[in-house]
C-alpha positions as CSV (number, residue, x, y, z in Angstrom):
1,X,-58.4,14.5,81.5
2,X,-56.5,13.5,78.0
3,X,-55.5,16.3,76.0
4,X,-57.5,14.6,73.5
5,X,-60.7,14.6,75.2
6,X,-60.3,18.4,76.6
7,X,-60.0,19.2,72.8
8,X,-63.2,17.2,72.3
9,X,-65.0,18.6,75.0
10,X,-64.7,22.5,74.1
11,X,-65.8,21.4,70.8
12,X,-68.9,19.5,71.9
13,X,-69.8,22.4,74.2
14,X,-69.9,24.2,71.3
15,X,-66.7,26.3,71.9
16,X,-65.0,27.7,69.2
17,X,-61.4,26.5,70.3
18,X,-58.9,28.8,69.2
19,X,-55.2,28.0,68.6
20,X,-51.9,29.9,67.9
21,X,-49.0,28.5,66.2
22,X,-45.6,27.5,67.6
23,X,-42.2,26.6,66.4
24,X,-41.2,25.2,69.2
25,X,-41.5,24.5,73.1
26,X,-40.6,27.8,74.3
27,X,-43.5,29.6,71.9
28,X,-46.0,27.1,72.7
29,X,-45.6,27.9,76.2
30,X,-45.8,31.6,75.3
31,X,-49.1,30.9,73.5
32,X,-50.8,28.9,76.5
33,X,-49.4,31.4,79.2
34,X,-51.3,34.4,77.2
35,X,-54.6,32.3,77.2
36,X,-55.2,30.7,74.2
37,X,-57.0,27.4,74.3
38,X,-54.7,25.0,71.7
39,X,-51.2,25.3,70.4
40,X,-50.9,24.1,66.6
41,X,-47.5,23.4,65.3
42,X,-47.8,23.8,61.7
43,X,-44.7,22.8,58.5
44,X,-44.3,26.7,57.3
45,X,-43.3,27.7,61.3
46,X,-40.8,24.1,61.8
47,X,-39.3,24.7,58.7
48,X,-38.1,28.4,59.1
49,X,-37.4,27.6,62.7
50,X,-35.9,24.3,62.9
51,X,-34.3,24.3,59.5
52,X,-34.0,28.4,58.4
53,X,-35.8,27.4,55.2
54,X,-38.9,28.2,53.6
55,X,-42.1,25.5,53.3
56,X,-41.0,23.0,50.9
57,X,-40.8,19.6,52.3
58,X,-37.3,19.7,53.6
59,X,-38.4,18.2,56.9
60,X,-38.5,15.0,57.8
61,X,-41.2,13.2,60.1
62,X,-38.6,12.7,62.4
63,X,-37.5,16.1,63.2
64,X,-41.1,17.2,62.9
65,X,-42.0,14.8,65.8
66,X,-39.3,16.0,67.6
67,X,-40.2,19.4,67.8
68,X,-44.1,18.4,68.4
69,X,-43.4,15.6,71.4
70,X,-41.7,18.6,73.2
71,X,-44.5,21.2,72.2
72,X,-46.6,18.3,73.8
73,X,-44.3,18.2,76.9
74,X,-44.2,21.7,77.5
75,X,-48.1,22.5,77.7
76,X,-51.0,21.4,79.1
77,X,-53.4,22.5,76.3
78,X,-54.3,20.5,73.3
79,X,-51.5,21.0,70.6
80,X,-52.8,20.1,67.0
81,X,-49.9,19.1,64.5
82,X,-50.4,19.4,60.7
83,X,-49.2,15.9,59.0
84,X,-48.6,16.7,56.0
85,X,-50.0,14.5,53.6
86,X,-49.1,11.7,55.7
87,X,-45.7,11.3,54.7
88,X,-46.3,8.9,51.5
89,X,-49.6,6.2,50.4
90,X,-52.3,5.5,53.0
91,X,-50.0,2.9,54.2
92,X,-47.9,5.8,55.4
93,X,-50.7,7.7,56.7
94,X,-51.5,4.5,59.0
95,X,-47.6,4.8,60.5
96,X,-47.6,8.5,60.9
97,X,-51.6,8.7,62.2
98,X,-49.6,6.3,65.1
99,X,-46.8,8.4,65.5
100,X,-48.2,11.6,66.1
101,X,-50.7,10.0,68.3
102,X,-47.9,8.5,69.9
103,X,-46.5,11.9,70.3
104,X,-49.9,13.2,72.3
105,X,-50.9,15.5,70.1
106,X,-55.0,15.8,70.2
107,X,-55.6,16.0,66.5
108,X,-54.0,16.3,62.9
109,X,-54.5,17.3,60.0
110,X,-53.6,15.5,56.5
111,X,-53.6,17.4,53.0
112,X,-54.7,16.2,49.9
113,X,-51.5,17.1,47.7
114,X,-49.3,15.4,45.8
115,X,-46.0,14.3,46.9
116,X,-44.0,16.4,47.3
117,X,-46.2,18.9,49.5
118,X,-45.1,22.6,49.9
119,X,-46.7,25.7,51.0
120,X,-48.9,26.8,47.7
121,X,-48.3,30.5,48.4
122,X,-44.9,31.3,48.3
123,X,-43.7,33.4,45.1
124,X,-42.1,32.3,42.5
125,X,-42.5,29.0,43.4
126,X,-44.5,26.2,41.2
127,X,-48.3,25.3,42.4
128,X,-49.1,22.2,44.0
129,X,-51.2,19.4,42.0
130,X,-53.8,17.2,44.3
131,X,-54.4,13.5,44.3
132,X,-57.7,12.3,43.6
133,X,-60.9,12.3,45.4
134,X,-60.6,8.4,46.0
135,X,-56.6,8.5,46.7
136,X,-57.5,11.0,49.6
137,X,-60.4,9.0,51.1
138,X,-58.4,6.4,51.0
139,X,-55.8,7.9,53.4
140,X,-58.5,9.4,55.6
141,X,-59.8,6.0,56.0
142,X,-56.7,4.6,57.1
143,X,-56.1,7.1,59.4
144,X,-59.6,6.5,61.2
145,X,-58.4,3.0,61.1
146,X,-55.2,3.4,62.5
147,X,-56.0,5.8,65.4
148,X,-56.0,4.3,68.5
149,X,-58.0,7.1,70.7
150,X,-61.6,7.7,69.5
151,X,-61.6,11.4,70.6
152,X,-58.4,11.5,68.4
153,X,-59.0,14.0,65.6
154,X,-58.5,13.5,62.5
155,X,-59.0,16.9,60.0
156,X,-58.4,16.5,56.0
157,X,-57.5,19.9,54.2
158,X,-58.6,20.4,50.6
159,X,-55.7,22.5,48.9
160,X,-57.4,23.6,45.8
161,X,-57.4,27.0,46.2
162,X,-53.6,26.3,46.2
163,X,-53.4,24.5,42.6
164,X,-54.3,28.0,40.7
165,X,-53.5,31.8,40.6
166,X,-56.3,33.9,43.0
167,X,-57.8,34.6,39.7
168,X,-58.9,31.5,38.1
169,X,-59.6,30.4,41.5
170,X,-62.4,32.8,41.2
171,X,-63.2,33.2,38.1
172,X,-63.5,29.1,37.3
173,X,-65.7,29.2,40.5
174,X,-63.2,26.5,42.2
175,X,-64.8,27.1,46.0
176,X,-67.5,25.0,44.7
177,X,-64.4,21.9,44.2
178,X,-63.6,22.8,48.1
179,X,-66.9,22.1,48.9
180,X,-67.4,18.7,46.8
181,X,-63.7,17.6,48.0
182,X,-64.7,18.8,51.8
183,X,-67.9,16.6,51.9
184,X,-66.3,13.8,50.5
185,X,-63.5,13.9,53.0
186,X,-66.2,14.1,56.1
187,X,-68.0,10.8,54.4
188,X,-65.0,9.1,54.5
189,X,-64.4,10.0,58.4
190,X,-62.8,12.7,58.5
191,X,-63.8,14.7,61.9
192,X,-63.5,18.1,60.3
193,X,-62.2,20.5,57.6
194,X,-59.4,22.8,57.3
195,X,-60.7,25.2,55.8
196,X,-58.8,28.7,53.6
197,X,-61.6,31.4,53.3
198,X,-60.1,34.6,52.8
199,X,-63.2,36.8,53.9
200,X,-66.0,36.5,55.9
201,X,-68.3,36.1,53.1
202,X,-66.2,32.8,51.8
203,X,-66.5,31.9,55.3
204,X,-70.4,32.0,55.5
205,X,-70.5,30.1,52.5
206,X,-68.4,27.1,54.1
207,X,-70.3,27.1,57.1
208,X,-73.9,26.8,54.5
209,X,-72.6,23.8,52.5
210,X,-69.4,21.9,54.3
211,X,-70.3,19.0,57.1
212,X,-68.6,18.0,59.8
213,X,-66.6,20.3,62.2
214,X,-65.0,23.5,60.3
215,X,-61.4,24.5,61.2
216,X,-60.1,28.2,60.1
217,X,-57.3,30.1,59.7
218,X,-56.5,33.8,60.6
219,X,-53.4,34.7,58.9
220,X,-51.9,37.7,56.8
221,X,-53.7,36.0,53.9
222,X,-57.0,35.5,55.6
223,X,-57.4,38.5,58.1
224,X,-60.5,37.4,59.5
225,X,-61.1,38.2,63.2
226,X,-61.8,35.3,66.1
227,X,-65.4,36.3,66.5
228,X,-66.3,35.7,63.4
229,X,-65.3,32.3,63.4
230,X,-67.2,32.4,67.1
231,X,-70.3,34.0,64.7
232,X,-70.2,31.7,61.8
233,X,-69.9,28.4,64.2
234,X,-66.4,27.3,63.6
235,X,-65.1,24.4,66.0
236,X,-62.1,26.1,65.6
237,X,-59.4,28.5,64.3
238,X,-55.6,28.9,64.0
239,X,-53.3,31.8,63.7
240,X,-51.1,29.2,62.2
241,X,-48.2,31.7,61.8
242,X,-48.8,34.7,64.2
243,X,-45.9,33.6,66.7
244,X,-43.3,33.2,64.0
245,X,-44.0,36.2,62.4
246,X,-44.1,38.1,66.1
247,X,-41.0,36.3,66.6
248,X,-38.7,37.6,63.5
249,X,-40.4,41.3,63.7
250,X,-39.3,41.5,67.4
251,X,-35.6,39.9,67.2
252,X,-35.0,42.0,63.9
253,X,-36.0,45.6,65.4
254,X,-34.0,44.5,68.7
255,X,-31.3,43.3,66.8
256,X,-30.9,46.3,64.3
257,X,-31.1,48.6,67.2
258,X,-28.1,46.8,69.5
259,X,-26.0,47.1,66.2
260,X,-27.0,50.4,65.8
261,X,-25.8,51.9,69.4
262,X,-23.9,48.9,70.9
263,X,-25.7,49.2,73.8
264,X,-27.3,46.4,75.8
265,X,-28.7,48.9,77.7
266,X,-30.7,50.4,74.8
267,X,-32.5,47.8,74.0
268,X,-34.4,46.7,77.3
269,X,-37.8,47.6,76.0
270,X,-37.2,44.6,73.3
271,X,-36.2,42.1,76.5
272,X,-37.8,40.1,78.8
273,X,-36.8,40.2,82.7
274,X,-35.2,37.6,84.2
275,X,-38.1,37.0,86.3
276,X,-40.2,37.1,83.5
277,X,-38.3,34.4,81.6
278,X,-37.6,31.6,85.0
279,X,-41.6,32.3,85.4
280,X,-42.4,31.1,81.6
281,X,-39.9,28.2,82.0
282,X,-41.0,26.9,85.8
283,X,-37.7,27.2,87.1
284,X,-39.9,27.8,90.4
285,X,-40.9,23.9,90.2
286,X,-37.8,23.1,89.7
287,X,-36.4,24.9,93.0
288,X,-38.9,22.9,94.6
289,X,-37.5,19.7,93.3
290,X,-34.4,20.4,94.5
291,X,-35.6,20.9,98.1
292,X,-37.9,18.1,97.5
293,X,-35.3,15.2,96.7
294,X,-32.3,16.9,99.1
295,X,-30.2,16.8,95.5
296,X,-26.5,18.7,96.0
């Protein structure tokens, strides 16, 4: 079965599909051998592991395809890769929409920012602005358009709670702009939301007044537990940045703790086995191969 019609399946069956975040091949293969039913590769993980810099639209679609077409090659789940804001006009979106599908991811997702996009949360650094209703349905459009696979899935994102401190977010009552902005994505074919509540009431809320298929996020910003996306009927959620985040806590302590005593031997409660690691990496199949083909 395609990877995009497993993705489409577990939805239609009413399965709350749940993803984890991965900078590369190696952590997406961590994240399906612990379970989890998707892989999403996001800009705010590529960026800090590809590039070592923060989410602010320093990479390129190239090297984001890149590192997604071997995320794809390394997994057999569905791996969902955020588009950006499809990398310039609906034009654009039509190119990329065929590019990542190309890749083999099962789905996307495309944000209505302007150009250029950058994660909305990091301090100190200026809020994003969004293009207009119509701009964004016009680049949803031409990504339904452009895709080639029907069970291809195509998610907008509505950033407003992005554009404005926490504050006037709340006190201008801009959730209610989510939900107008959501609805008009879905009419214009969107398959689903992406969706940033940052409690379980917010998310109740969503789930009363948004259409189409609802994607959330668990995160340091929203820590919302799995089941209750499962409760609130979410087609899905992603702990967008829970592998990075694993991954720099983990190399730091080990790190500071080799410098610290010099010891390699000091530090093998922070280190994989090397059965562990020829296990993750299938260097099994690849002993087989060699047998298999008589190669020197």
């Amino acid at each position: 079965m395609k990877k995009t019609a497993k993705l489409r399946k577990m939805i239609n069956e009413g399965k709350t599909v749940v993803g984890v975040g991965a900078q590369d091949a190696l952590s997406g293969l961590l994240v399906q051998r612990a379970g989890f039913d998707a892989v999403y590769v996001g800009s705010y993980s590529t960026e800090a592991s590809f590039l070592g810099k923060p989410d602010l639209a320093l990479m390129s679609k190239t090297e984001r395809l890149l590192l997604v077409r071997n995320v794809v090659k390394a997994v057999d789940v569905p791996v969902i890769a955020d588009m950006e804001e499809g990398y310039g006009n609906a034009v654009s979106v039509m190119d990329s929409i065929r590019d990542f599908e190309d890749a083999g991811v099962a789905g996307i997702h495309i944000d209505d920012e302007q150009l250029p996009c950058k994660c909305p949360f990091l301090p100190g650094i200026p809020r994003n602005q969004l293009i207009s209703v119509d701009e964004m349905c016009g680049k949803i459009e031409a990504a339904v358009d452009a895709r080639q696979d029907p069970d291809f899935l195509i998610i907008a994102r509505c950033d407003t709670i992005g554009t404005v401190p926490l504050e006037t977010y709340y006190e201008k009552n801009m959730i209610e702009d989510v939900v107008e902005r959501s609805n008009a994505y879905v009419d214009a074919g969107a398959d689903g939301i992406m969706l940033m509540a940052l409690n379980v009431a917010e998310m109740e809320y969503f789930a009363k007044r948004i259409k189409g298929l609802r994607v959330g996020l668990f995160a340091p910003m929203e820590p919302i537990a799995i089941k209750e996306f499962e409760r609130t009927g979410y087609a899905m959620t992603i702990g967008s940045i829970a592998t990075l985040y694993m991954y720099v806590r983990g190399l730091l302590d080990g790190l500071k703790k080799l410098y610290e005593t010099g010891d390699w031997n000091e530090i093998a409660d922070h280190i994989s086995t090397d059965d562990e690691f020829y296990e993750v990496l299938g260097l099994q199949d690849y002993r087989a191969f060699y047998d298999k083909y008589r190669i020197p």
